[in-house]
C-alpha positions in Angstrom: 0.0 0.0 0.0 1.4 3.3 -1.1 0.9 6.6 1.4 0.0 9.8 -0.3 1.7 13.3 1.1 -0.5 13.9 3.8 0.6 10.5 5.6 -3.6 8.4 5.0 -3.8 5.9 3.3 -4.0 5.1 -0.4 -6.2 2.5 -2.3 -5.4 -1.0 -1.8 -3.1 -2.7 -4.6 -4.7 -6.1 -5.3 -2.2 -9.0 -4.8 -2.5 -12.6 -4.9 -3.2 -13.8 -1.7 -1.5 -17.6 -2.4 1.9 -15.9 -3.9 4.8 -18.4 -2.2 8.2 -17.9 -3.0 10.0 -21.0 -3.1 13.4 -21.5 -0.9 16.1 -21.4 -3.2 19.5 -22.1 -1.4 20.8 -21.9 2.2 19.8 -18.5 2.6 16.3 -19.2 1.9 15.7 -22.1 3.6 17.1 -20.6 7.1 14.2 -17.9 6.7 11.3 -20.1 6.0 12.5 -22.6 8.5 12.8 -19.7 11.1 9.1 -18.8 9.7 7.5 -21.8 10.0 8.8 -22.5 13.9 7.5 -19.1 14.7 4.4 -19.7 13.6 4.0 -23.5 15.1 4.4 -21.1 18.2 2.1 -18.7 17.1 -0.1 -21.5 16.6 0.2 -23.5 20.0 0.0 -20.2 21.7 -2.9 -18.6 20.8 -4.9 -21.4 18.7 -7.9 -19.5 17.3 -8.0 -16.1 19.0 -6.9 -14.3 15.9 -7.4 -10.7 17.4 -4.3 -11.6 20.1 -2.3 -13.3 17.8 -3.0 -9.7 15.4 -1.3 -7.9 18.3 2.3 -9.8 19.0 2.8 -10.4 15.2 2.2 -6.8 14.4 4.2 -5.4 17.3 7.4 -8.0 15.8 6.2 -7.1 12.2 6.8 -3.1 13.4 10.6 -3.7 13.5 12.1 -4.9 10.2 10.9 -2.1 7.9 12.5 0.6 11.2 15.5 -1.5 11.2 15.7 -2.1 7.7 15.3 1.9 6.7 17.9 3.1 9.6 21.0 0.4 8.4 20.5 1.5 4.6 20.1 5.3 5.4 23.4 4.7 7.6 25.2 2.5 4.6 23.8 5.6 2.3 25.2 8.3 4.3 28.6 6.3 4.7 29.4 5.9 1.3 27.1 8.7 -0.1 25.1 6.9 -2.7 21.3 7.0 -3.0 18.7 4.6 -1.4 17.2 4.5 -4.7 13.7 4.6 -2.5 14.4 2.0 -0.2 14.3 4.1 3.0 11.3 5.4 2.4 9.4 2.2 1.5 10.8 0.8 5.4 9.9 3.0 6.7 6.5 3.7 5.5 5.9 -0.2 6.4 7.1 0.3 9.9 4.3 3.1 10.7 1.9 0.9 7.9 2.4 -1.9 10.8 2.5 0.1 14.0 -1.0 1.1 12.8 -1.9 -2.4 12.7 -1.3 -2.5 16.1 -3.0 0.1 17.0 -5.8 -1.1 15.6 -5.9 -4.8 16.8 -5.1 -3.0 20.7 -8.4 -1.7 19.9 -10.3 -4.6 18.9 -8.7 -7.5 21.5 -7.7 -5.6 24.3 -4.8 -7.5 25.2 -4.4 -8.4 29.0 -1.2 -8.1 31.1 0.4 -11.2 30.4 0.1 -10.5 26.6 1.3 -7.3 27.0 4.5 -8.6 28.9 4.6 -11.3 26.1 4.7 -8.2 23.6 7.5 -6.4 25.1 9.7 -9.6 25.6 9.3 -10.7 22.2 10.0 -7.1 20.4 12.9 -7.2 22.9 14.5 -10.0 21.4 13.2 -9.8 17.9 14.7 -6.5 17.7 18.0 -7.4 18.4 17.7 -11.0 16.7 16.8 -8.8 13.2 19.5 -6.0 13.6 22.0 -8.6 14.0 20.9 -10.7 10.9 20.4 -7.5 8.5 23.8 -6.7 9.4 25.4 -10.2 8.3 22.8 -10.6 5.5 19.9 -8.2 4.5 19.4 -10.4 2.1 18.3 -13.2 4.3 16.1 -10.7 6.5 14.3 -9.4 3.7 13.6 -13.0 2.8 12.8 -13.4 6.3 10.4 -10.9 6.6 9.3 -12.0 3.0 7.8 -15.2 4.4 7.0 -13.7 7.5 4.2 -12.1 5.8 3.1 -15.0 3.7 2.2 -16.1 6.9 0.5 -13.0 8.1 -1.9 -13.3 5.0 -2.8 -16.8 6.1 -3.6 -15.8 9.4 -5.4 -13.0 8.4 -7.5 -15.5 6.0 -8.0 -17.8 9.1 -9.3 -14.2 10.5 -11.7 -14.0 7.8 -12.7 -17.6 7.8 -13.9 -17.1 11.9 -15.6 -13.9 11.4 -17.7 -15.2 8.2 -18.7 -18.8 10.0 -20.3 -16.3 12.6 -17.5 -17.5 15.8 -15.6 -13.9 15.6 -18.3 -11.1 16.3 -17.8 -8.9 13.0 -18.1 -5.9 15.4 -17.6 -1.6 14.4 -14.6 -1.2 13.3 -12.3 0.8 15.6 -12.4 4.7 14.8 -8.5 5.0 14.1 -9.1 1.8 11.4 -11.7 3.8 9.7 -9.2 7.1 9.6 -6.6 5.1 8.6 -7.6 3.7 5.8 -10.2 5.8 5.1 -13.0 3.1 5.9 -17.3 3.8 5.5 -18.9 5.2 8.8 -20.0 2.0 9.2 -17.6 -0.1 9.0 -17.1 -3.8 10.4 -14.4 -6.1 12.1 -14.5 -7.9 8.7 -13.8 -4.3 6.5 -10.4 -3.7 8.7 -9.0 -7.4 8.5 -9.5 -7.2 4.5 -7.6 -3.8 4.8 -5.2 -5.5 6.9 -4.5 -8.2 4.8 -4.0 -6.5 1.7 -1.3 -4.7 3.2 0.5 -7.8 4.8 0.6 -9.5 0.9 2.3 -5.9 -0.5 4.5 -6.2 2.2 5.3 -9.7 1.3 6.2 -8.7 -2.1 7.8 -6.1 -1.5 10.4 -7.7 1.0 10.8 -10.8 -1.4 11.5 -8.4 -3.8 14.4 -6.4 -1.8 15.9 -9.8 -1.2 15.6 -10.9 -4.7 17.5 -7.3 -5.6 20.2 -8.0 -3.6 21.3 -11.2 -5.4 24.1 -11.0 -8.0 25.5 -7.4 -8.4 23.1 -6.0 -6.5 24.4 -7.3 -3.1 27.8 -5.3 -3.6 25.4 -2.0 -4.0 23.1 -3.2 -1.0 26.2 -4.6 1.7 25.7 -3.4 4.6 
């Protein structure tokens, strides 16, 4: 999702919702595998009770595109060459995601142990990403590639639960409907669709960075 100059929200960019991209190498198959245990946690953690799970993955999901933005705008500065619009597109996923969390905060209300599940795992997420960008950006953008695959699952799980009638498909919060510039009336259902669509753009945008920094592009993008 693009953001126009007064920092709301654009139209949605349709994407396909089952786009996978296949581990190719080492690399690749040290993200997904990282993915999938992640989400076997996910899983085991919160089971069905999507709105919760909404809130820890968007408070990790937060910290790649801030990280991400801050190492290339440093590697920019040091060697004076431009970002050729990557900083930008980090950064505008890190606030795109933050507002996610907003959001969800709104909708699930999470309780204290949550919460202190939240800051422990941006904690160590945090410093488990800045480490990896540094060593490979490559493999974190894959990362953060499948990441998202992942996110558009759940989020279709999401969907799945509200439309079988076992998720009340309540108002939608007042900041969802600012955000992305949502009807009046608005449901839970209108802001997960919203959500969605901007977890499978982040998705291909991150497998693209990662595909960009293969081959000659890697020397550009080192870190």
């Amino acid at each position: 999702m693009t953001t126009d100059t007064h920092g709301t929200q654009a139209p949605h960019t349709d994407h396909s919702l089952d786009a996978h991209h296949p581990a190719a190498g080492f690399s690749d198959r040290v993200a997904l595998s990282i993915t999938l245990a992640l989400r076997f946690f996910a899983d085991t953690f919160f089971a069905k009770r999507y709105g919760n799970r909404a809130i820890v993955l968007e408070t990790v999901a937060a910290v790649p595109g801030m990280v991400g933005g801050m190492l290339v705008h440093l590697r920019c500065l040091r060697w004076m060459v431009d970002d050729e619009g990557w900083i930008r597109t980090l950064l505008d996923e890190a606030e795109n995601e933050r507002m996610h969390l907003m959001t969800f905060i709104e909708i699930a209300r999470p309780n204290w142990f949550e919460r202190a599940v939240i800051l422990f795992t941006q904690a160590v997420f945090f410093v488990c990403f800045f480490a990896l960008y540094l060593v490979s950006s490559r493999t974190a953008h894959r990362l953060v590639g499948y990441f998202e695959e992942q996110a558009v699952v759940s989020y279709t799980l999401y969907l799945a639960e509200i439309d079988a009638g076992r998720v009340e498909n309540g108002p939608a919060p007042a900041i969802a409907i600012g955000y992305w510039k949502l009807p009046a009336d608005a449901r839970l259902r209108d802001v997960v669709l919203a959500v969605r669509a901007d977890e499978a753009g982040h998705r291909d945008v991150n497998h693209g960075f990662a595909d960009a920094l293969d081959g000659t592009a890697a020397v550009q993008h080192a870190n």
